[in-house]
C-alpha positions in Angstrom: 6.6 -26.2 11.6 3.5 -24.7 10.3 1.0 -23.9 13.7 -2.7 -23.5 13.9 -4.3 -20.4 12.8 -4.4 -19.1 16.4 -1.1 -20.5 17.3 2.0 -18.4 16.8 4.7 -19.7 14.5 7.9 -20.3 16.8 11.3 -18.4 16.7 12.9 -19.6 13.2 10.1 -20.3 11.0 10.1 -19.0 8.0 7.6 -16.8 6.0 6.7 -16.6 2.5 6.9 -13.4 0.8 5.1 -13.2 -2.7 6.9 -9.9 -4.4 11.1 -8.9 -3.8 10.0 -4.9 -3.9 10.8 -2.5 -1.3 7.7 -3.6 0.9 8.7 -7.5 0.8 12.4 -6.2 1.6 11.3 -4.4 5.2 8.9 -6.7 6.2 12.2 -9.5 5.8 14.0 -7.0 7.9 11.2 -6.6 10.6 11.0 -10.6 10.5 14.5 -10.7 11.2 14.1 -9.0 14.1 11.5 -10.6 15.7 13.3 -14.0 14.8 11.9 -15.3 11.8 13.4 -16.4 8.6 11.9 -15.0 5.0 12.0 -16.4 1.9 11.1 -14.1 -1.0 9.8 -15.6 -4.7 9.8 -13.3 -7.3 10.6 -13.6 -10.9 13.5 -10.9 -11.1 16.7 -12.1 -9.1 18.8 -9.9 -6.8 15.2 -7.8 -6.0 15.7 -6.1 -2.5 13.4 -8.4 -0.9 15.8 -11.1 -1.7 19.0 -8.5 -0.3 18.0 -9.5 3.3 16.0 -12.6 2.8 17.1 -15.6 3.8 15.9 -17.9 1.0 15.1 -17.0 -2.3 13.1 -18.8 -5.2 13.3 -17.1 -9.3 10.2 -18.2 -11.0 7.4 -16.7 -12.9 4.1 -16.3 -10.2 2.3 -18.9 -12.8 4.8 -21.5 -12.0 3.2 -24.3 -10.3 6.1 -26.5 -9.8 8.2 -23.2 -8.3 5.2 -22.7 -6.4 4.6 -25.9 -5.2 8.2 -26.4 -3.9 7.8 -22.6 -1.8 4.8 -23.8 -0.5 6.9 -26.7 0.8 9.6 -25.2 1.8 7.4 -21.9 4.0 5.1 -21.7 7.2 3.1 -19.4 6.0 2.9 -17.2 3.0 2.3 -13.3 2.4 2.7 -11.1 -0.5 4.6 -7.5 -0.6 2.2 -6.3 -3.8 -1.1 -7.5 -5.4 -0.8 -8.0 -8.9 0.2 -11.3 -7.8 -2.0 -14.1 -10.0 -5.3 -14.9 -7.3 -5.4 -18.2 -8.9 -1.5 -18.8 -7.6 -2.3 -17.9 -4.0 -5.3 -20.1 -4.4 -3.0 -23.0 -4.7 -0.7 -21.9 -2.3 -3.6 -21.6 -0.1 -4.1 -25.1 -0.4 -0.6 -26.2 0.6 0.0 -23.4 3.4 -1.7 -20.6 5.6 -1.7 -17.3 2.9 -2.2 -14.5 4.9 -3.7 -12.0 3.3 -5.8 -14.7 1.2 -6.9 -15.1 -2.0 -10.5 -13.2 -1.5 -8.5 -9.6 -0.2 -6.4 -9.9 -3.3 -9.1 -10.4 -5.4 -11.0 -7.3 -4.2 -8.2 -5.5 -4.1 -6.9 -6.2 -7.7 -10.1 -5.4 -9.6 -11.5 -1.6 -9.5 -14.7 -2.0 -9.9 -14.8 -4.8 -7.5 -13.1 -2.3 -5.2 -15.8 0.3 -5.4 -18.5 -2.1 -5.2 -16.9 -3.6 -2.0 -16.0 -0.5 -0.3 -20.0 0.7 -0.9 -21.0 -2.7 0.8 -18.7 -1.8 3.7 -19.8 1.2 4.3 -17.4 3.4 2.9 -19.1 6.2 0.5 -17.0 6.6 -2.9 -17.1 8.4 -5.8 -19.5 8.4 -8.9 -18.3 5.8 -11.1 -19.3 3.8 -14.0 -17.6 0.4 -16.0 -16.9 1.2 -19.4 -17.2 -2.0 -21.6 -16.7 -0.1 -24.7 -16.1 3.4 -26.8 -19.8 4.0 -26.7 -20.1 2.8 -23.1 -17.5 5.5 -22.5 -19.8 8.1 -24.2 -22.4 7.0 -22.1 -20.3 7.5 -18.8 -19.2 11.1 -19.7 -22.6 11.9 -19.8 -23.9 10.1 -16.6 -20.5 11.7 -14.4 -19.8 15.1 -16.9 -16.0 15.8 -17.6 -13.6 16.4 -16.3 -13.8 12.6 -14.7 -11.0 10.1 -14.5 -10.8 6.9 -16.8 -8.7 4.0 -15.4 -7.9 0.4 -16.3 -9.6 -1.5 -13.6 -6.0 -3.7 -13.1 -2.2 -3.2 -12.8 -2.3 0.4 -12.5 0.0 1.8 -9.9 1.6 5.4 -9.3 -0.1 7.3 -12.3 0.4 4.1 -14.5 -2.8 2.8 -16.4 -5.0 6.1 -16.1 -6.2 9.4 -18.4 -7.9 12.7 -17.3 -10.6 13.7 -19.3 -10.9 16.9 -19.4 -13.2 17.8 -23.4 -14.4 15.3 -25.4 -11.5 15.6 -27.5 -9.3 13.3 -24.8 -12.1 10.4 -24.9 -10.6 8.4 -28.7 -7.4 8.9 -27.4 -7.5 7.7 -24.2 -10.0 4.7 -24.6 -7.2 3.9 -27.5 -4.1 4.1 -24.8 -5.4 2.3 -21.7 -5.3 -1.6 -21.5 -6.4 -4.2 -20.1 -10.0 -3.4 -20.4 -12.4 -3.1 -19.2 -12.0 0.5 -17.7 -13.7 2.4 -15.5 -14.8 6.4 -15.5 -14.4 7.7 -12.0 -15.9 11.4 -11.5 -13.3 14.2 -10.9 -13.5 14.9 -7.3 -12.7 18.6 -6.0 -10.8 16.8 -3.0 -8.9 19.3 -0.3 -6.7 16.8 0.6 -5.6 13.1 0.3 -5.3 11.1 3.4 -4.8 7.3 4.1 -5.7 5.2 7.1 -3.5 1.9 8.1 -5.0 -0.9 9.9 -3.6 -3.9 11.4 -5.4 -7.4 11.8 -4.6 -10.3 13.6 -5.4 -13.8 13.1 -8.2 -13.5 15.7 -9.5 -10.5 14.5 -7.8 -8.0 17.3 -7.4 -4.9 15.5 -5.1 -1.7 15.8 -4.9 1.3 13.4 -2.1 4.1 13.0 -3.2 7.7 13.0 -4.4 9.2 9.9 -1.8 10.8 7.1 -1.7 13.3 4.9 -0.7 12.5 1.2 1.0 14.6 -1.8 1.8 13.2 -5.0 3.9 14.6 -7.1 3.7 13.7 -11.3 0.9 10.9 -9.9 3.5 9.3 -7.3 3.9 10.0 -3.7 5.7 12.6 -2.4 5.1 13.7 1.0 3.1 12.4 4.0 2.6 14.4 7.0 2.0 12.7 10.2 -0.5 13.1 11.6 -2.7 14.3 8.8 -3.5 17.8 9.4 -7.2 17.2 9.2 -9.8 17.3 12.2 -10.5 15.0 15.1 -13.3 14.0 13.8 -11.9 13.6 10.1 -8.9 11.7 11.5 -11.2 9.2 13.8 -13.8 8.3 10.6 -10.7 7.4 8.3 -9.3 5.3 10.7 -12.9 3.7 11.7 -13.4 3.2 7.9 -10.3 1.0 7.8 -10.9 -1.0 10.4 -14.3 -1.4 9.0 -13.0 -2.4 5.9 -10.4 -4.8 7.2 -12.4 -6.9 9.4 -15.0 -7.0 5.8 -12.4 -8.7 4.1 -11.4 -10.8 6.8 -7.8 -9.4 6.3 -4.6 -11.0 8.7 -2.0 -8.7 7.8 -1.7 -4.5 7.2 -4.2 -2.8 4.7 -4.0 1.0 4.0 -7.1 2.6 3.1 -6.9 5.5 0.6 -9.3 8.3 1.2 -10.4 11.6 -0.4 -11.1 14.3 2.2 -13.6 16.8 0.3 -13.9 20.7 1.8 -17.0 20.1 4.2 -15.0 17.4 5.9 -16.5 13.9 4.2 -14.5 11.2 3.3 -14.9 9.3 0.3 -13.2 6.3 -0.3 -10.7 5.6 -3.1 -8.4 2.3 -3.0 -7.3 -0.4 -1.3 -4.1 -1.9 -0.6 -3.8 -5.1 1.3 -0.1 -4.8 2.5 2.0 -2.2 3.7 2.0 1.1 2.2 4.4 3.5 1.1 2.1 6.1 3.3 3.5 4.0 6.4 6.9 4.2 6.0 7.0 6.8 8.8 6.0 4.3 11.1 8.5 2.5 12.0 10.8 5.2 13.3 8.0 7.5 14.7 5.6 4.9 16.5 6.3 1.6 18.8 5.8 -0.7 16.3 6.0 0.1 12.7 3.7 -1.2 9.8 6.5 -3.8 8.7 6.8 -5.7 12.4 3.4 -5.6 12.5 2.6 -6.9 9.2 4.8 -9.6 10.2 3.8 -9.9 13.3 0.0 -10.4 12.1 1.0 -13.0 9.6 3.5 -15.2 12.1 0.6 -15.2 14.2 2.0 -13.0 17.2 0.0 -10.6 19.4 0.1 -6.8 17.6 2.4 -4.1 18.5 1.6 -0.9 19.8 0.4 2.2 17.2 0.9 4.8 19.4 2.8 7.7 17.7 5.7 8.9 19.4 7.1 11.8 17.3 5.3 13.8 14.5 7.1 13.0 10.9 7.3 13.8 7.6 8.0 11.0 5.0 9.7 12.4 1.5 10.1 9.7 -1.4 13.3 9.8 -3.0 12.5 9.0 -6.4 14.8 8.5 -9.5 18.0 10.8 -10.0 16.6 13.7 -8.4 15.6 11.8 -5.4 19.0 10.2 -5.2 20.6 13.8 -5.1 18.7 14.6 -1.8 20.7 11.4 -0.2 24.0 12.8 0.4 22.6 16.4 2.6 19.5 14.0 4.1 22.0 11.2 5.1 24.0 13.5 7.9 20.7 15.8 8.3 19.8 15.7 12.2 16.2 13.9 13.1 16.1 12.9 9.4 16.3 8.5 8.9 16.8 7.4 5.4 15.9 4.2 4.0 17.3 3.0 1.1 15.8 -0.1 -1.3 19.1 -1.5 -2.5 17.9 -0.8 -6.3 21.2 -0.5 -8.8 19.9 1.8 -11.0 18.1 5.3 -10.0 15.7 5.5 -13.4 13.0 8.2 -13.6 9.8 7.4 -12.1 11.8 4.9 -9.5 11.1 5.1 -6.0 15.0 4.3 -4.5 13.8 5.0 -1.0 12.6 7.7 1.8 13.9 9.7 4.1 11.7 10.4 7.2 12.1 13.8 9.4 11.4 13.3 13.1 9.8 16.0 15.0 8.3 16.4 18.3 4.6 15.0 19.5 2.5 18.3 18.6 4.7 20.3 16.9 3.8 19.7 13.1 0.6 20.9 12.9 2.1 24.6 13.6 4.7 24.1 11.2 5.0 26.2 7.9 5.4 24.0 4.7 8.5 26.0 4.1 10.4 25.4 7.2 9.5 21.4 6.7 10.8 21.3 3.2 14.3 23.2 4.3 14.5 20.0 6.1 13.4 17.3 4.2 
């Protein structure tokens, strides 16, 4: 059933999702609703991609026969998170369309691939240097100065797989801690504000972005995001040109959120990449036409995009481990408040369970007190 890359896949195919996380289990739901079957591989069973999937495959990500069969059994194939192997969606690739491919996940999964991409794109970054070894590590405290931020340059998520430096004191113990190396020393950026930027591609290259948001983190994981971003014209126009820019670069089919760092004069600096949907774009779906997850499925069956146009400002709160779960009961029966849970069974510390996004009118955010928000949400 598989169709040409400009052809879209007919009512009833089926799409492949790499990853049974929270992403993987809306983008099923979206695919549902525009007529498609998912199937979801992922090494853990029950995963809430595999809740509302339609076909499910347990296996490891280096499992060629598992993979093999999925490939077989898929018209196309997508993945919810990128610490998927490359070389696996390299031989998927081979068997069936893989939208994104393997060269946006390899950019994507490597940080100082990243930086150097993002440079070549256009997008201005931070100071950085790779850190091979402890003396290299010397060496880049001196080039950036402290404090500066020292990262693995793989699997590091939400916090995870990161130290601030802030003397020389925290250098042994940190070089010690992090793993896989190499690393690499980012310089501390005095940043007013976080904001991403979500862009849609299509297989033909048509291109649609949402409006910029604002970011909070809370203990290194996201907290709030504010709808439009609460940033200039100007400021909100560059991020969303930058990801554009940076989609079409990687010849992307699918949804990519750019991660930027807004510094007090009003320039943007570019700090990660994710080439899938993005917890930053959960409000989407309940405050614009068509959300991040019908689009991202959309892009990857093939279909003509949806319309970004906002139609109510919102707030997005995480609700993460116990204390997130505690909010669910008041934010469940709460008035222009839609909550979104993942279907995990156990609310641990650190675990996103799901969001809860407040719906306000076109406008009205901006003017809003952070007090009065957070009474609602």
């Amino acid at each position: 059933m598989s169709a040409g890359r400009n052809t879209p896949l007919p009512p009833n195919a089926t799409i492949g999702i790499l990853g049974g996380g929270q992403l993987g289990r809306m983008t099923a739901m979206a695919a549902a609703r525009l007529g498609y079957r998912c199937h979801v591989y992922d090494p853990a069973d029950d995963s809430p991609g595999m809740q509302v999937s339609a076909a499910r495959t347990v296996a490891g990500f280096e499992d060629r026969a598992a993979l093999e069969r999925f490939a077989h059994a898929v018209d196309v194939v997508t993945f919810e998170f990128e610490n998927v192997p490359v070389a696996s969606v390299e031989l998927l690739s081979r068997l069936v369309p893989c939208r994104p491919g393997p060269h946006a996940l390899s950019v994507c999964q490597d940080r100082l691939q990243e930086k150097r991409f993002l440079a070549e794109a256009g997008v201005s970054v931070a100071p950085w240097r790779a850190v091979t070894s402890r003396a290299e590590l010397d060496e880049a405290v001196v080039a950036l100065g402290l404090p500066a931020v020292l990262k693995t340059t793989r699997l590091g998520y939400d916090g995870r797989g990161q130290a601030v430096l802030r003397s020389a004191a925290d250098l042994d113990a940190a070089w010690e801690r992090l793993s896989p190396r190499p690393l690499i020393l980012e310089a501390f950026v005095p940043f007013a504000m976080e904001v991403s930027a979500i862009a849609v591609r299509g297989v033909d290259g048509t291109t649609v972005t949402y409006d910029a948001t604002e970011n909070r983190h809370a203990h290194h994981i996201l907290d709030l995001s504010f709808a439009p971003a609460r940033v200039s014209e100007a400021v909100a126009a560059a991020a969303r040109e930058h990801a554009a820019r940076v989609a079409a670069a990687l010849d992307l089919v699918g949804v990519m959120a750019l991660e930027l760092f807004v510094l007090p004069d009003g320039t943007l600096l570019g700090n990660e990449i994710a080439p899938r949907p993005h917890n930053s774009g959960h409000w989407t779906p309940e405050a614009c036409r068509a959300g991040q997850f019908e689009q991202h499925a959309r892009a990857v069956a093939g279909l003509p995009l949806g319309d970004t146009e906002r139609r109510a400002d919102a707030v997005m709160r995480n609700l993460v481990g116990p204390e997130g779960m505690a909010r669910w009961p008041a934010l469940v029966g709460a008035a222009d408040v839609v909550v979104q849970l993942y279907g995990k069974a156990e609310a641990r510390p650190g675990r996103k369970m799901g969001h809860a996004n407040l719906l306000l009118p076109v406008g009205t955010l901006a003017g809003l007190p952070d007090a009065e928000i957070f009474a609602q949400i």
